[in-house]
C-alpha positions in Angstrom: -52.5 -88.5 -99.8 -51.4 -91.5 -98.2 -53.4 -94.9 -98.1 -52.3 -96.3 -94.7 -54.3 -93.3 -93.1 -57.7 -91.6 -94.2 -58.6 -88.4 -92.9 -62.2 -87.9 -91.4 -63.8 -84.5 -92.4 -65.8 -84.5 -89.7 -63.9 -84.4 -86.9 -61.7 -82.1 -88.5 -64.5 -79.7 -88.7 -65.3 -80.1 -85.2 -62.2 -79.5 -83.7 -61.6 -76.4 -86.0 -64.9 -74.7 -85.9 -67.0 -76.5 -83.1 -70.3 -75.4 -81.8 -71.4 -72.0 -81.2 -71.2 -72.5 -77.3 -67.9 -74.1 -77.6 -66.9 -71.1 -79.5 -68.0 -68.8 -76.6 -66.4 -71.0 -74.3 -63.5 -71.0 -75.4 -63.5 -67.1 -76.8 -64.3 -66.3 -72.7 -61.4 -64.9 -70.7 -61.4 -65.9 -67.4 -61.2 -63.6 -64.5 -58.2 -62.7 -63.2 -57.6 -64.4 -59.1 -57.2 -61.1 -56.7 -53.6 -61.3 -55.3 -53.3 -60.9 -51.5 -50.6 -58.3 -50.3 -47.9 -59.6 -49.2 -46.6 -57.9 -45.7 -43.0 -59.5 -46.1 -42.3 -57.0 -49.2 -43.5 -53.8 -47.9 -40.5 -51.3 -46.9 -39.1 -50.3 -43.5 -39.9 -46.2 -44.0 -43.3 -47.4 -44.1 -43.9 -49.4 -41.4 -41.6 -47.1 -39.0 -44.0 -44.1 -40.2 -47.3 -46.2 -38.9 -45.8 -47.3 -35.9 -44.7 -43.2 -35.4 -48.6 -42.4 -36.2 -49.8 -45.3 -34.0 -47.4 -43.8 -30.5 -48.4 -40.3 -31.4 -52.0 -40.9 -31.4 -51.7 -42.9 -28.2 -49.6 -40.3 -26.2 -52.7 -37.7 -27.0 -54.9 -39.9 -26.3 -53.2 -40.5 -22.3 -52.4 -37.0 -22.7 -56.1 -36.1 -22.6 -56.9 -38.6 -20.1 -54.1 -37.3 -17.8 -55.4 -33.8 -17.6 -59.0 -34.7 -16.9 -57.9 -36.8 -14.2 -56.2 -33.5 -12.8 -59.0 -31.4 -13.3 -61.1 -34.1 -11.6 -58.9 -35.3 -8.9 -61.2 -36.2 -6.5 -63.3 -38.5 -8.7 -60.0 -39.9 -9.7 -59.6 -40.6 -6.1 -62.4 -42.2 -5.7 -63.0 -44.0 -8.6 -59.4 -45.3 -8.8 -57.7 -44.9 -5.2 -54.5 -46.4 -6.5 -53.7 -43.2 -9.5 -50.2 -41.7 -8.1 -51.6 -38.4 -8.1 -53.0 -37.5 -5.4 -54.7 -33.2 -4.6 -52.6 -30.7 -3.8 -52.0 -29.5 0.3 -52.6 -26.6 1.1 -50.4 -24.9 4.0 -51.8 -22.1 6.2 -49.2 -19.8 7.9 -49.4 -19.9 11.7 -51.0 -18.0 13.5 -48.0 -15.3 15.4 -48.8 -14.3 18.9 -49.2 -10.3 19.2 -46.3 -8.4 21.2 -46.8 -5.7 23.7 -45.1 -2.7 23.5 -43.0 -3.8 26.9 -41.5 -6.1 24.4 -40.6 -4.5 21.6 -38.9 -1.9 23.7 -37.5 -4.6 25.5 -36.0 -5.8 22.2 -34.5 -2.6 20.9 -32.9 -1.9 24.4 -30.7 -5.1 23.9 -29.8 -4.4 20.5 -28.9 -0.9 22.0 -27.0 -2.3 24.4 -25.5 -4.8 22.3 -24.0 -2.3 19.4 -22.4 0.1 22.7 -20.8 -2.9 23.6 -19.3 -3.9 20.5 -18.7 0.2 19.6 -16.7 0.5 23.6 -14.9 -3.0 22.4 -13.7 -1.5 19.9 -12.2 1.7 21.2 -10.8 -0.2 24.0 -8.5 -1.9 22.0 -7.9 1.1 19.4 -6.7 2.7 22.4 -4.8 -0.2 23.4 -3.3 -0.2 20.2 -2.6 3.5 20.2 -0.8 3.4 23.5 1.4 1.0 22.3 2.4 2.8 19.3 3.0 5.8 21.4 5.5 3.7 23.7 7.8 2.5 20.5 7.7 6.0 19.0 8.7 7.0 22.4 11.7 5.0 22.7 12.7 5.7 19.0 12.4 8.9 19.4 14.5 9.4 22.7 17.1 8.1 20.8 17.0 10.4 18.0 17.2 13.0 20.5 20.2 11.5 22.6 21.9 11.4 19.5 21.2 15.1 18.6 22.4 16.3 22.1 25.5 14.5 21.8 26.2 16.5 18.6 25.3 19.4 20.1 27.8 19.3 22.8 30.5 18.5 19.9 28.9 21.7 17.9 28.9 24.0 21.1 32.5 23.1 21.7 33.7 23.9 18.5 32.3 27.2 18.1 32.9 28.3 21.4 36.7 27.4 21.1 36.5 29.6 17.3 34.9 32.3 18.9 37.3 32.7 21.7 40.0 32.4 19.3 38.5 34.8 16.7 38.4 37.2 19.5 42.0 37.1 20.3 42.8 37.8 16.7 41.1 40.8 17.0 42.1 41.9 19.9 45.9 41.5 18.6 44.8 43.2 15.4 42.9 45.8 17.4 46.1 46.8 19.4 49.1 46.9 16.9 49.9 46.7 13.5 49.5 43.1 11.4 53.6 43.2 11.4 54.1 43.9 15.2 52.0 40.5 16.0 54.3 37.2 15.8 53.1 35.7 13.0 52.8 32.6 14.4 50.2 33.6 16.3 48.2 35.6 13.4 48.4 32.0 12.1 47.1 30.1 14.8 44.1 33.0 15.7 43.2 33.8 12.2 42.8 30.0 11.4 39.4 30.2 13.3 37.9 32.6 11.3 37.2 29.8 8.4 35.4 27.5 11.4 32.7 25.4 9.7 30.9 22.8 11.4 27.0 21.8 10.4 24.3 20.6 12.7 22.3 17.8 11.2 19.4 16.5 13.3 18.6 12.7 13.9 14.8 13.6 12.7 13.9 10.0 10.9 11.2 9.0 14.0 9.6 12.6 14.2 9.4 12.8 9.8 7.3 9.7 9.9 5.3 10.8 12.3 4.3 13.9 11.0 4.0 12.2 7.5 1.9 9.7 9.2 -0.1 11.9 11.6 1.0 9.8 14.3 2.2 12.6 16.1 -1.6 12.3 18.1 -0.7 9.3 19.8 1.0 11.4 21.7 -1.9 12.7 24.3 0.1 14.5 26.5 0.0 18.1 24.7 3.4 19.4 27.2 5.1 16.6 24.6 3.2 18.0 21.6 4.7 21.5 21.7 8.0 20.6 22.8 8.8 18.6 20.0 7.2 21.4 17.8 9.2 23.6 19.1 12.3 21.7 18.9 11.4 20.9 15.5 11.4 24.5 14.3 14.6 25.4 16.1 16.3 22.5 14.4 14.8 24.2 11.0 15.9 27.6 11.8 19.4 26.5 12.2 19.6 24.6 9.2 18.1 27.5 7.6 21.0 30.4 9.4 24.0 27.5 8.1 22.5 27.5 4.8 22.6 31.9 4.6 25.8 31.7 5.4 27.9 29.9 3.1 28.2 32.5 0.8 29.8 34.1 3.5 32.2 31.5 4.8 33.4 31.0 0.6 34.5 35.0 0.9 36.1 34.4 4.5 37.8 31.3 2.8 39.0 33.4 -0.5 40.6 36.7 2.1 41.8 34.0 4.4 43.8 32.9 0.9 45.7 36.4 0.5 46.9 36.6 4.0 48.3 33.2 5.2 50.1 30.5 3.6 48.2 27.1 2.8 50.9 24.4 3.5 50.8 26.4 7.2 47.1 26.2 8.2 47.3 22.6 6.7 49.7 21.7 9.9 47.6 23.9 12.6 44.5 22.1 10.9 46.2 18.7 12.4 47.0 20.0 15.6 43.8 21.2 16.3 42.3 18.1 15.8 44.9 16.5 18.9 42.0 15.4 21.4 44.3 15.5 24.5 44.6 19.0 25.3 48.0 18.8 27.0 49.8 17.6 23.9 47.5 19.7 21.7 48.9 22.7 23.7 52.3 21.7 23.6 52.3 21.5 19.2 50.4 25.1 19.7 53.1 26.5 21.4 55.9 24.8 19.5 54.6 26.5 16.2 53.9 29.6 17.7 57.7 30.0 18.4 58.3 29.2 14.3 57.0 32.6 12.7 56.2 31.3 9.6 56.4 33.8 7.4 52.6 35.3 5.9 52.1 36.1 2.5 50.6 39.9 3.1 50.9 42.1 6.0 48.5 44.4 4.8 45.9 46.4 7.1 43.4 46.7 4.8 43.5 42.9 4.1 43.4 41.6 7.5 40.4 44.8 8.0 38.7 42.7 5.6 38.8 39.3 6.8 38.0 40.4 10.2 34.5 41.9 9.5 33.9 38.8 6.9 34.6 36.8 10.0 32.1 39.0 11.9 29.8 38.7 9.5 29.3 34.8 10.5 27.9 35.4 13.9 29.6 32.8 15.8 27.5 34.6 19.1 24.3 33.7 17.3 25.5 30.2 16.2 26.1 29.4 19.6 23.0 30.9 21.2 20.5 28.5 18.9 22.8 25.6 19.6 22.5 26.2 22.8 18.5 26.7 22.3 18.2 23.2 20.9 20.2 21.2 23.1 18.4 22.7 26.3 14.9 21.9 24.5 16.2 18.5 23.5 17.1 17.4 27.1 13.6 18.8 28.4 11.6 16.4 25.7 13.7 14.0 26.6 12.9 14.5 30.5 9.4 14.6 29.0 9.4 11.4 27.5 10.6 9.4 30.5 8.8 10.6 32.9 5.5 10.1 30.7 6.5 6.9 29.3 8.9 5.7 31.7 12.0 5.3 29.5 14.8 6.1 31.7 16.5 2.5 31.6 16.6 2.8 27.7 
């Protein structure tokens, strides 16, 4: 122990032990202070979420309050007169005046008269329309038909001119024997029984027409059977020229035994001379050659002259003849009816 400094057991008892109450005192805990929340830490989830729950509650709330003011419009009126919504109008038809029966009929008379007008409108200019169409098939046609008499004449000429000559042949062969005629003149005769010459119609205008059924613009029914009748005769012919090529190949192959070809190649030249003087003059000239033939036999030349027969140059003639005079009358037809006679 040191001397400088005593130690007092007293007050080392007190402040280790103390009093009984000091002992409580001190053994005590004291209660804890409450903390008060603090709003700054609290998340942004949560306070969107309240503010969500907050709006929603509101909007049913006005929604509630909106319909009741609806429902109770006119108390809305007048408790609040400046609400927006204001009751509903409601709009009566008007009242129609009757109509009488003079009306009505009236009415359906005009609309009559209205739909004849419209339906005679429109015939008027369909037959407008018509006439005209009739005109340019008119004119088209006319010259189809100028065109086929022209050939005609051409077609007429020929076969008359081979039939005349076919005759003389066999007239010559009908008085002597083959070798008592000059030959030059079998030559010239006997060419003619190989004549061929077609007829081909200028029909374009009256196909489309009958393709088209055009052909009733045509009102005048004289018109109508003309051309129907010129139509089949230009058929028929076609028809007769077609039959007879079979024929005209065994005139062709006879024609072959009798008469040399380098001959009938220079009296097919002459005969195509237009001016008939000169063509006369080269007949005559070749006549006086007697070119020699390659058979003189009867029963040969018998044969080629009932081939020739056989071709009906009479009959040839008589359609052609047929068709041309039924061509000029449609043509007289159609300018008298259309008045075409300067086209």
């Amino acid at each position: 122990m040191s001397k400088g400094r005593s130690l007092n057991p007293d007050r080392y008892r007190d402040r280790k032990t103390g009093s009984p109450e000091d002992q409580l005192k001190v053994e005590r805990p004291k209660p804890k202070s409450r903390k008060k929340p603090k709003t700054g830490n609290r998340k942004p989830e949560e306070e969107n979420k309240s503010a969500i729950d907050i709006s929603q509650s509101e909007l049913n709330k006005s929604t509630l309050q909106t319909k009741s003011e609806i429902e109770n419009g006119e108390a809305l009126n007048e408790v609040n007169p400046k609400s927006e919504i204001k009751t509903m109008e409601v709009h009566h038809h008007p009242e129609v005046e009757k109509k009488g029966l003079k009306e009505y009929l009236l009415e359906g008379l005009m609309i009559f008269i209205a739909v004849m007008m419209g339906f005679f409108a429109e015939s008027l200019r369909e037959h407008i329309s018509e006439n005209n169409r009739a005109q340019e098939y008119a004119a088209t046609l006319k010259s189809d038909l100028k065109l086929d008499t022209a050939e005609l004449n051409d077609y007429l000429a020929y076969f008359k001119n081979a039939k005349a000559n076919v005759d003389t042949l066999m007239k010559l062969l009908a008085d002597n024997e083959p070798e008592k005629v000059p030959s030059g003149k079998l030559y010239w005769f006997g060419l003619y029984g190989g004549a061929y010459h077609i007829f081909t119609s200028h029909n374009a205008t009256l196909l489309e027409m009958k393709s088209s059924g055009s052909l009733r613009f045509f009102g005048d029914t004289a018109i109508k059977r003309k051309l129907a009748l010129y139509d089949a005769l230009c058929e028929y012919m076609k028809t007769a020229d077609d039959k007879e090529n079979g024929v005209y190949t065994e005139v062709r192959k006879t024609r072959a035994h009798l008469f040399e070809f380098k001959y009938n190649d220079i009296l097919n030249n002459i005969s195509h001379i237009k001016n008939v003087k000169k063509q006369r003059k080269e007949i005559d000239s070749f006549q006086k050659t007697n070119p020699p033939l390659l058979s003189y036999d009867k029963t040969t030349f018998n044969e080629y002259v009932e081939l020739v027969r056989s071709r009906f140059f009479d009959r040839k003639i008589m359609y052609a003849d047929s068709l041309l005079h039924s061509a000029n009358k449609l043509i007289g037809l159609l300018n008298e009816k259309y008045r075409l006679e300067n086209e």
